[in-house]
Structures are given as C-alpha cells and as structure tokens.
N, C-alpha and C positions, 0 to 999 in steps of 0.2 A: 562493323565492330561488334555488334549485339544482332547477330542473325537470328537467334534464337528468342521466341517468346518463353518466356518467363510464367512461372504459375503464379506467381508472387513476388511481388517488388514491397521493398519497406524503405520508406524511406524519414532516413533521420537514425541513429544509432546510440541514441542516449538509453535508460532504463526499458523503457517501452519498446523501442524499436529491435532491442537486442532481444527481448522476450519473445519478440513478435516473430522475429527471420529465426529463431532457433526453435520456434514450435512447428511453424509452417513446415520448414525443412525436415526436422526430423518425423514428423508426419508424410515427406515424402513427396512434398512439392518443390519444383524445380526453384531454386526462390533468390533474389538478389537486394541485399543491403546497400541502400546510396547515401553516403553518409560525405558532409563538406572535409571532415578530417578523418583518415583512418587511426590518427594518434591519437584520437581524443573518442573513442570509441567507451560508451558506460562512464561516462566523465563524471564524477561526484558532486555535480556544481555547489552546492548547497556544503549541507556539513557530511561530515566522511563518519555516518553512521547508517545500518539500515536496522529498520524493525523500531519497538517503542509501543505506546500503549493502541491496541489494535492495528496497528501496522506490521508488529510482529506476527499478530495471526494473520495475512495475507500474504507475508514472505510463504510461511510454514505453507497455506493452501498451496501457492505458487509451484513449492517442491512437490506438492503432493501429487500435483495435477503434471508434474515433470517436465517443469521453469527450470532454471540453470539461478537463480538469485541466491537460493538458498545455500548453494554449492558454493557456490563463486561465497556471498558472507562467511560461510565458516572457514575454508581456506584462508579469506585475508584477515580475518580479525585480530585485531589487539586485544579486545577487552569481550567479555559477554555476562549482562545482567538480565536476570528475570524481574520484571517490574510487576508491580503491585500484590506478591505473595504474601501480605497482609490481607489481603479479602481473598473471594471465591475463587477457585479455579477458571471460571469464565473470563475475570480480569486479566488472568496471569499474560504478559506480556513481553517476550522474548527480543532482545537487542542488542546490536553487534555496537563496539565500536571499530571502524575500517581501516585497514590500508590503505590510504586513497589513491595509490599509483600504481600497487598492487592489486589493488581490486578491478580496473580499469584492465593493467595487462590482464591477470588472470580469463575476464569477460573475452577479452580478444583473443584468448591463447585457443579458450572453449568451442568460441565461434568458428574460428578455421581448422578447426578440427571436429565440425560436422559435415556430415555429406549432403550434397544439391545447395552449398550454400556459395554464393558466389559476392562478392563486395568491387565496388566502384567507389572514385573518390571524388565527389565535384557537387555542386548543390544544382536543386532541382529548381528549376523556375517555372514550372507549368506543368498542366494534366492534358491529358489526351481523353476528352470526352467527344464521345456519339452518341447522338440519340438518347441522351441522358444515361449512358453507361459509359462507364472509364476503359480506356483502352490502351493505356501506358503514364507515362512521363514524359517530359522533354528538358534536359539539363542545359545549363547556361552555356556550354561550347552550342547548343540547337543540335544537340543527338536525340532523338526519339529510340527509345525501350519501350516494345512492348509487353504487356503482359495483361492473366483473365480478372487479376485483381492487385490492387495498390491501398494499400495501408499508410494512411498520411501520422508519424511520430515524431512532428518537427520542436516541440516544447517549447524554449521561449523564442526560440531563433524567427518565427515570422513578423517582418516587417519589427526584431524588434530596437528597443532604443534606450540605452542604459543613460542612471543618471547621478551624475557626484557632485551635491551641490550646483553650482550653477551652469556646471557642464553637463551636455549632453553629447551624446555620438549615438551612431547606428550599429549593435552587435546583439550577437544571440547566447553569448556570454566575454566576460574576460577574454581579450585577446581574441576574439572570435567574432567573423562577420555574420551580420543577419542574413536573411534567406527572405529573395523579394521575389515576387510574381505567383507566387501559389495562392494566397488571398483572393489576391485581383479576379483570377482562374475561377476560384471559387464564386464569389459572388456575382461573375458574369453567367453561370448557370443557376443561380436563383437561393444562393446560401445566405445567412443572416450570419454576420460576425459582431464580435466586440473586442474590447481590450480589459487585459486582467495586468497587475503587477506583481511582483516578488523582491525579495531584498536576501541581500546576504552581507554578513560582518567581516571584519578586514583581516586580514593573516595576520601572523604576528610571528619574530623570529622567537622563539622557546628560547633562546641559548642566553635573551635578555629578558627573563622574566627571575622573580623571587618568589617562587615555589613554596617556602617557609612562608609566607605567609599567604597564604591558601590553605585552603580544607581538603585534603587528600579524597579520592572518591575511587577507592577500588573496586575489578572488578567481583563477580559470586566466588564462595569458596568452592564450590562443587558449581564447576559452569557447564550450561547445556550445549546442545545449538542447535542450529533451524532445520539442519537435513535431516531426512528420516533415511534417508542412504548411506552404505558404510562407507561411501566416497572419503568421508570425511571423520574429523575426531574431534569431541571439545578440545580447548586450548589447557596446552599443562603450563604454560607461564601467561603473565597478563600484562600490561603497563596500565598506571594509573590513569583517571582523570584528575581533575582540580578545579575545586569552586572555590568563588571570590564573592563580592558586592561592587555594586554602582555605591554613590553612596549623595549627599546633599551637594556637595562641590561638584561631584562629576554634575549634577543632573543640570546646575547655574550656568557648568561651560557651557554643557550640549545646549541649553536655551540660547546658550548668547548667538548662536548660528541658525537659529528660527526660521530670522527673517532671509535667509540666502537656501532655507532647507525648499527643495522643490517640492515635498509634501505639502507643505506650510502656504507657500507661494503662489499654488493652480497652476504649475507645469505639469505634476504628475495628476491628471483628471481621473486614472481606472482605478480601480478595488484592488486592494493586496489582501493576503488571506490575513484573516481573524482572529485565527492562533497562533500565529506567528510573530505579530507586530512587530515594527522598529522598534530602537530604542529611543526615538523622540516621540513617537507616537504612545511609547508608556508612559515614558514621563509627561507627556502633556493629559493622557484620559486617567491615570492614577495619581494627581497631583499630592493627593495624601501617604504615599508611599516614598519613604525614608530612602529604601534601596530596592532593588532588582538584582537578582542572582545572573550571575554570568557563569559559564561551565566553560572552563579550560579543557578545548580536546584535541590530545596530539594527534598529526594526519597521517602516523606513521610505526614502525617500528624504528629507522635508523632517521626518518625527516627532521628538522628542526622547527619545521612551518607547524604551527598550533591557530586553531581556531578558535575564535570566541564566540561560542554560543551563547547568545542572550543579548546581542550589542548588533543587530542587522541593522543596516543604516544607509541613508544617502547623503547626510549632509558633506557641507565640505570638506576634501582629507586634512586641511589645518583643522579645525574645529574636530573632530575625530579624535586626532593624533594629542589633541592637547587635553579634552575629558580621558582618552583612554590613559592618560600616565599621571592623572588623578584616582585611578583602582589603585588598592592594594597588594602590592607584587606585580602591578604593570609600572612605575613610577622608570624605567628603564628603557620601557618597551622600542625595537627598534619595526617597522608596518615591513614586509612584503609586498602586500598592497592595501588601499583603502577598501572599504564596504562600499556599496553601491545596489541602487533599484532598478530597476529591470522591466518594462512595459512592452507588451505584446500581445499579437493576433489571438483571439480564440475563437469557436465555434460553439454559440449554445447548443449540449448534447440532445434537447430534444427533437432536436433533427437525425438522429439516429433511431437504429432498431436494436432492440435485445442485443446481436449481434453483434453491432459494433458498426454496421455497416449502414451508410446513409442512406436516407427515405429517398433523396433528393437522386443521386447516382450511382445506379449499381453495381457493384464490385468494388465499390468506394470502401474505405475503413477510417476509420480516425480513433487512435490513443492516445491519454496522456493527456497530458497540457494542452492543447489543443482542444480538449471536451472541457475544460475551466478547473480540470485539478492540479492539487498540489503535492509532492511528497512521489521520493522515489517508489515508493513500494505502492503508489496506489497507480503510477505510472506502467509499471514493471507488469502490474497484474491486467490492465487495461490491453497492455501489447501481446502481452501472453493468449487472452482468449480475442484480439483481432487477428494474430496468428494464426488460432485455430480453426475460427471461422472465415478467414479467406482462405485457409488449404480448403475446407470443408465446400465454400462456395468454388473454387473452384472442382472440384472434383463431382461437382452438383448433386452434394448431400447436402442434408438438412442442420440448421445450425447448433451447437452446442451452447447452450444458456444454461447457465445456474439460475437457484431459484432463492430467495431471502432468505428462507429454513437450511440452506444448503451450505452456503457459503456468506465470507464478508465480501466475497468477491458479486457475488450476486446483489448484493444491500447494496455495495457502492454503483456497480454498473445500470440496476431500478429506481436509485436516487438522481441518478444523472437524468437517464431516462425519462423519466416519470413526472420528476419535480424543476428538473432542469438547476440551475446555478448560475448567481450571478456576481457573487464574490468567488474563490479561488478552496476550491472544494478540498477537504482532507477526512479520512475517518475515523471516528471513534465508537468507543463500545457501547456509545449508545445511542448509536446509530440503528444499530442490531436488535429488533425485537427478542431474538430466538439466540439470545449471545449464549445462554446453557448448551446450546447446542452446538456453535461455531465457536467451540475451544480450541488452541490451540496445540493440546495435545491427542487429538484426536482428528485431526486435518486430512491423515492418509485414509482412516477408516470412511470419512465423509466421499473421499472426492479421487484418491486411486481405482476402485473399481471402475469408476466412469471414464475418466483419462484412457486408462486399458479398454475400455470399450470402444474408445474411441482412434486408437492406432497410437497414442502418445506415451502415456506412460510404461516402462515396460514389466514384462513379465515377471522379472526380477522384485524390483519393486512391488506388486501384488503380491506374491507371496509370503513377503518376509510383512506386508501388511495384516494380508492373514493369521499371521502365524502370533503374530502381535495381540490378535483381537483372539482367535482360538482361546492362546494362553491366560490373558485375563479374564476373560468369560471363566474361564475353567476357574480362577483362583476366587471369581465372586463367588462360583459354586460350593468352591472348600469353604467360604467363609460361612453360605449359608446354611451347609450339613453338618460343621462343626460347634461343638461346645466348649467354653472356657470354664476353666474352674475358679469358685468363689475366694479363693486366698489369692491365687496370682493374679486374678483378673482386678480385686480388691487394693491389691498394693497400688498398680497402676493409677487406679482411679483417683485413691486417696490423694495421692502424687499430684494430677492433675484437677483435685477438688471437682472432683464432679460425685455422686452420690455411689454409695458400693451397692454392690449383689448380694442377695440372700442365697438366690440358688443360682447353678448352672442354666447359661443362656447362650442362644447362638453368636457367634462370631461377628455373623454379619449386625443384628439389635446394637451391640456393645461397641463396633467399630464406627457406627452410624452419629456417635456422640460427638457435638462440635468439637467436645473439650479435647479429643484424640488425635494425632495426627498418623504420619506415614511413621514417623519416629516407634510412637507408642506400639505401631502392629508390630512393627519388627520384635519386640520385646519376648513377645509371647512364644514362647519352646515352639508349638506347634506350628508355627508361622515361618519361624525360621528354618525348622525342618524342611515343610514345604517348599520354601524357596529354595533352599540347597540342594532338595533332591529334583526339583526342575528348571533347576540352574535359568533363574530368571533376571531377567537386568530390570534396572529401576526404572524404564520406560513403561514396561510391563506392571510392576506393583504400582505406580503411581496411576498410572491406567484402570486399575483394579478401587485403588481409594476414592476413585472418583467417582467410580459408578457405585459404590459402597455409600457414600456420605450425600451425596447429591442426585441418587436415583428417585426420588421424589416429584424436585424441581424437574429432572431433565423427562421425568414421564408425564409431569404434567405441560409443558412446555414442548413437547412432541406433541400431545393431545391439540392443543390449542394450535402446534402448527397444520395439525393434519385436516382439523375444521376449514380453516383460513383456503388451505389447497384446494377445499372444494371449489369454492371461485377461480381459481387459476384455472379449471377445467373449463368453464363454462367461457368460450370465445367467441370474439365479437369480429364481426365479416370486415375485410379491410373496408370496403368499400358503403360500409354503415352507413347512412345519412343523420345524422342526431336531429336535421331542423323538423323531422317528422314527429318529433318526442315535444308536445307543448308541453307538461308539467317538468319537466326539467328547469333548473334556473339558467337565465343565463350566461350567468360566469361558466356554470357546468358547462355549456352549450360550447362554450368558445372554449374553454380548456380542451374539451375532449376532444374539438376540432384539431385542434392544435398537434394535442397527444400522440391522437389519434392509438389509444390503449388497446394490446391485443388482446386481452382477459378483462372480466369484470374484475377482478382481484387487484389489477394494475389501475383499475379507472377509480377504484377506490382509494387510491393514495394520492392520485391528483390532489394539490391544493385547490381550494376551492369545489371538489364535487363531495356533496354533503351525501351520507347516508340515504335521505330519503331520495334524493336522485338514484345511486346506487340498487335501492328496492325501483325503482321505476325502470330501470335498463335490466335487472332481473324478467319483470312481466313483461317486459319487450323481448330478451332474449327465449321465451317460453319458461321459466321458472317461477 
C-alpha cells in the first residue's frame, strides 16, 4: 500500500501538523499527513480566533517565513482588530476573529492543492525506531510507513481523557477518540513524559441569546490583516462581538458545584495554563471580584453556534447550564454542548534540539502541544519550523534555527528549550527581550530573506519585501533632507500642545515628537505630495513612522542585541564533560547536564546557571 518511503511523514493535522506537512512539501520533500479524521483537519478546538497580544506577531513571522496561517485567517475572518495601539508599536498586536468551518475547509482546500503532499486517514499507534533513529510509523490496521524523518503533532489527543464534572471518558477532543500507543513507544526508548490540562466553555445557540443587553464590541474602522501577500484583502464588512459579566449569583451557582467539580475534587491532578483559567478557578483564587468579563464570539458568518469566551469549564453541564442563564442576555440560553477539561500526554521539550528534533532519536520531531504549549499560533509556528527542519534533515542539510533577536518564534522555541515547561506554555511580549525589534510590522523584512534562502519562501514574496523596505528607507530620507516651515508646522503643534518652532527644522526632529502621530505627517503639503507622487500604501508610511519615532530604542536595542550575539558564537562541544569544572555550582552542574546548551549564550538562560558560572565556561571555553 505505501511502497514508497516518504521524506516526511507528520503526523496529527491540527494547527502544527498542517504547518509542518505544508512547509516540508513545498520545500520539496516527498511528505505524508496521517491524521485520525480528514474532516477535522486545522479544527479550531479552543475559540475560533487566531492572533491577539503577541500571538499575532507569530501568525504575521509565520506568513513571513511562508506558513499558510496567515493566508488561511484573513480569507476566513469575521472580524479584525489591532490590540494594544494605545502604547508603542512593539505592543501592537493583530487578531482575527474566525470562520471556524471555514477556516478548517479553507486549511484543507490549501493543503491538497500543494505538490508531494499525500494524506492517509487512521491513527498512528507506534514509531519504528533503530538504533535510536526513527524509521517510520506503524498505524492501528499494523501498516508500517516508512520514511528519513517523522514529526510527532498529535496535541491533546495522546492517551487523552476529557472531564464534565463527574464524568470522565477517553478522547483527544469532542466527539473525537484519543490516540494510544505513541507514549508507550516513547518512553520505552528512554523519553520522560508528563501530563498538562486545558479547558474549553460550552457552545451556545446565538438565536437564544439577548444581544440588547450586552456591550457591542466591533471590529477596527480601517482593519488590517496578517499576510503580507496580495493573496488576500482586509475585510470590507465585519460582524460584531459582544461582552457581558458573570456576576455574584452566577459566581454562588458555580460554587454550589465545587464539590462534584473534578478540579476541586483530585481527579484532574496536571497543570492547566495560567492565563487561561476556568471559570471556577477565577472565582475561587479572585474571591474579591464582583464579576469576570465574558466575550460573546460568533463561530461564523451564517452559524448560530457562539462561544463564550471567559466561562472554560468542567464542572457538571447542570451546574453550567444553570450559572450560565444567571448572565445577562443568557437568562434564555439554549448549550450545543457543555465545556469540559481536557488531560493529556506531553514531553518536556528539553529533550529537544534547536531544531525541533529529539536528542533522544534522530529524525524524530515533536510540535505543539506535545513540547507543553498552548495556543494555536504558538502551535502552528512549532510545526512550521519542524517542517522545515525535517525537510532540511532529511535532505542532510544543516538546520534552520532563529535566534531571540530574530524572531518571537525563536523566544518561544529557546524558552522551551532552555528552561523547559511545566504548566502549559503560551507567549507574551514580554517574553521577548528585543520586542522593538520583533514587531509586527516588520516580520517579512526580519525573516523572508532567510525563508528565500532557504527554498521556502518564494521569489515573489522577496521582492514585493524589498520593495517595501526600499520605499521606506527612501521616505526616512525625505524626512531627514527635508524642512518644514515655522507657520504650518506651528499650527500642527499648537493643535497637538506640544511646544512651536522658531525656525525651520528637519522633518525627521519634528516628526520624532511623541505628541505626533501618522495622522499629523499626512498633514503637511510636502508629505502629501511625496506620497502621491510615489504612490505609496500605508504599510509603507507606517513603516516609515516607525523607524522615524522609535529609531532610538530600536538602535539601541540592536546594539545590546548584537553584544549578547557575541556569546551565541562561542560553542560548547556536544560531548562537554561540565564534572571537570569544580567552581561551578552544582545546580549549574546538573542544569547544564541536562540542557546540555549549544552556546555559552543559551547556558546563560538556564535557570539556575548564575553569571559567575557563565565567566567560568568562558575561561574554559578559551575566552
């Protein structure tokens, strides 16, 4: 049935998996997706939105580096908001809300319409290891596939075990069986696992909610979106969202279900992520809070199924059913289904390499949920570069790693790495030392060249990058050969209470002023001219203001990443011995065993290896 070996097998086809078999392939390796459903292919499990506060800038790298995520969000979106453009550019953070059936077909429409890419349906129950190197799969009919490398992006589905209250069953989501024998596999060749949780809140039919009394929450008047390719177009219509409150009666119901909640109880023993919390879990560690926001978000353009973001939950669906028609404008509500928690296999990711690929067996991968994260996009971006580096492993080239300064894909893949994870990992921007630098408006200038370097992103793409960075460059230039004059530039000012000019000053000084924005430059005759006669789009000016207002921070902030780099040159032999280092501590001792860090730069983030360890593997390293 499967004569042929395989350059790359992925198996699993949620967020991860999909990025993983669409980079591989179009990189040009022969490559096959095994997934338990082909229906359920990019399934939204969670809420049917991608992007949000630093998550949006890892959609945007994703496109940049030429992922299909970014593509696939702005086709299906409803809604798109730019979050946090009250602070700097560095915060600014891009977010869809989805089509959640659309988003799924469209994933799949993409996928079979790449070449070398081939899909099977059936779950995988075992690896094919020799000699401590992976050699295929073996699926539950006991077909063996081989192939030079396999990419494990199975999310919650290993061994896992969902829970409503005092029920429990065995699935890897709603309506969906778990995935048994890959564990097992694992940990009989020398793997350490553990178990994480997640939670999701219960549908709700829309067509029985009261709308009137909610807070409307539309989307930007001028909305953007995540591709930098003209695949796509912002949205010229939007649908709403809608916020509510919990309120002191909901919070009395949900208690009275406590003692049946398997939180509450010690059925559910693993970690659920920490930004996400239930909603008994708020009400019990916030007990001084009155209420908790809930966000009404429909799953659709034409669906009636609406989410309630803010309400994840396992307790029982009566107890559920009876707090949620205690909301205002739920008091009607008719469930789809209940919320429910979610416990399953993971692999601490310090048993990985940069790559992606395990210490433990080679031509192994593991993305996603599986390394202890949470969150489609940080998912999406995990399967994207094990994609790339099992085409690359196979093809027996050198692997392609981002570096902290480079990308948030690089922060997220060195935190795994490095520090490892023992609750359910997500990102934020400050997570990111060098976040001036991993903007998201500048994602293709950071990380298309390299892509294109690398056979992935294409030629197309580079240019119209170029041409992006050209033009702004050119218009910082205008800014900083040109003069404004003291009346028009005066009126502005006054306008905006910041202090006037006596004489004529450069463009760039005067535009540099917090109190100005992109509004103010348009203002100016000469600016306008400029733009009209090089017919520029606001990608490009907004590109221009940033490096105008904040070329400061982002030079000094390059400086301080380019110091830091220095240690990332200096590498340490795999095959190091640390116990020959007596002045080391020995936590440092066992960390770095552990680690086992390829840079001094990387042994510096260890928890636990302090600085003056650090100068000690210096004078060892000869520095």
């Amino acid at each position: 049935m499967f004569s042929e070996k395989y350059d790359v097998i992925v198996v699993g086809a949620g967020h991860a998996g999909c990025e993983a078999a669409a980079a591989a392939a179009n990189m040009g390796s022969k490559t096959l997706l095994v997934t338990m459903s082909l229906q359920n292919i990019a399934q939204m499990s969670c809420n049917p939105a991608m992007g949000g506060i630093a998550k949006g800038q890892i959609v945007r790298e994703i496109d940049a580096l030429g992922g299909y995520s970014g593509i696939v969000s702005d086709k299906t979106a409803i809604q798109f908001k730019m979050l946090n453009q009250s602070k700097g550019p560095a915060m600014w953070s891009p977010r869809v809300q989805s089509d959640r059936m659309r988003f799924a077909e469209e994933w799949r429409l993409m996928l079979e319409a790449t070449p070398n890419l081939d899909f099977y349906q059936e779950m995988v129950k075992g690896l094919i290891i020799n000699n401590q190197k992976v050699e295929g799969i073996v699926t539950n009919l006991g077909i063996s596939v081989y192939a030079k490398t396999v990419v494990l992006t199975n999310g919650t589905f290993l061994n896992g075990l969902i829970h409503i209250g005092e029920k429990q069953f065995g699935g890897g989501r709603a309506g969906e069986s778990a995935a048994y024998g890959i564990t097992e596999d694992l940990i009989k060749v020398g793997f350490q696992s553990g178990r994480m949780k997640t939670g999701t809140p219960p549908r709700v039919d829309g067509r029985s909610l009261d709308y009137s009394k909610m807070i409307e929450q539309p989307g930007d008047v001028k909305p953007h979106k995540f591709s930098y390719s003209d695949e796509t177009q912002p949205l010229s219509i939007q649908k709403s969202c809608w916020m509510t409150y919990t309120s002191l009666e909901v919070h009395d119901l949900l208690r009275e279900g406590f003692d049946r909640s398997p939180m509450f109880n010690g059925r559910i023993k693993s970690i659920g992520p920490r930004y996400c919390p239930s909603i008994e879990d708020k009400i019990n560690r916030f007990a001084d809070k009155e209420r908790h926001q809930l966000f009404v978000e429909p799953e659709g353009w034409n669906t009636a199924e609406v989410y309630v973001n803010g309400f994840s939950t396992s307790l029982p669906e009566d107890v559920q059913f009876k707090a949620l028609r205690s909301v205002a404008g739920f008091e009607n509500v008719k469930f789809f289904r209940p919320g429910y928690a979610i416990e399953y296999d993971y692999f601490p990711p310090t048993q990985l390499k940069h790559s992606l690929e395990t210490k433990l067996v080679e031509g192994l991968f593991f993305a996603g949920q599986i390394n202890g994260t949470t969150g489609y996009e940080e998912a999406a971006s995990q399967g994207l570069m094990a994609g790339i580096n099992a085409h690359l492993k196979a093809n027996e080239k050198e692997p392609f790693i981002l570096k902290r300064d480079e990308a948030y894909i690089g922060v997220l893949i060195d935190d795994l790495i490095t520090k490892g994870t023992e609750e359910p990992y997500r990102m934020f921007t400050s997570r990111a030392e060098y976040r001036t630098l991993l903007r998201q408006d500048n994602a293709d200038i950071r990380l298309t060249p390299m892509s294109f370097e690398i056979g992935l992103a294409s030629e197309k793409r580079l240019r119209r990058m170029e041409e992006k960075l050209s033009k702004s460059e050119a218009m910082v230039q205008f800014f900083k050969e040109t003069s404004v004059e003291v009346e028009e530039t005066n009126k502005i000012l006054i306008e905006k209470e910041s202090s006037p000019i006596t004489q004529p000053d450069k463009m760039f000084k005067i535009f540099s002023r917090p109190q100005l924005d992109l509004e103010d430059f348009k203002k100016f005759k000469k600016v306008q001219e400029y733009i009209n006669s090089h017919d520029l789009d606001e990608e490009i000016i907004e590109q221009a203001e940033i490096q105008v207002k904040y070329s400061g921070y982002i030079e000094k902030e390059r400086n301080n990443a380019d110091k830091l780099s220095r240690l990332e040159d200096v590498k340490i032999p795999d095959n190091f011995d640390y116990d020959k280092i007596k002045s080391i501590s020995i936590e440092a001792r066992q960390k770095l065993k552990k680690i086992r860090p390829v840079t001094i730069s990387q042994a510096s983030r260890i928890s636990g290896v302090s600085p003056s360890d650090v100068s000690v593997l210096l004078i060892y390293m000869g520095r």
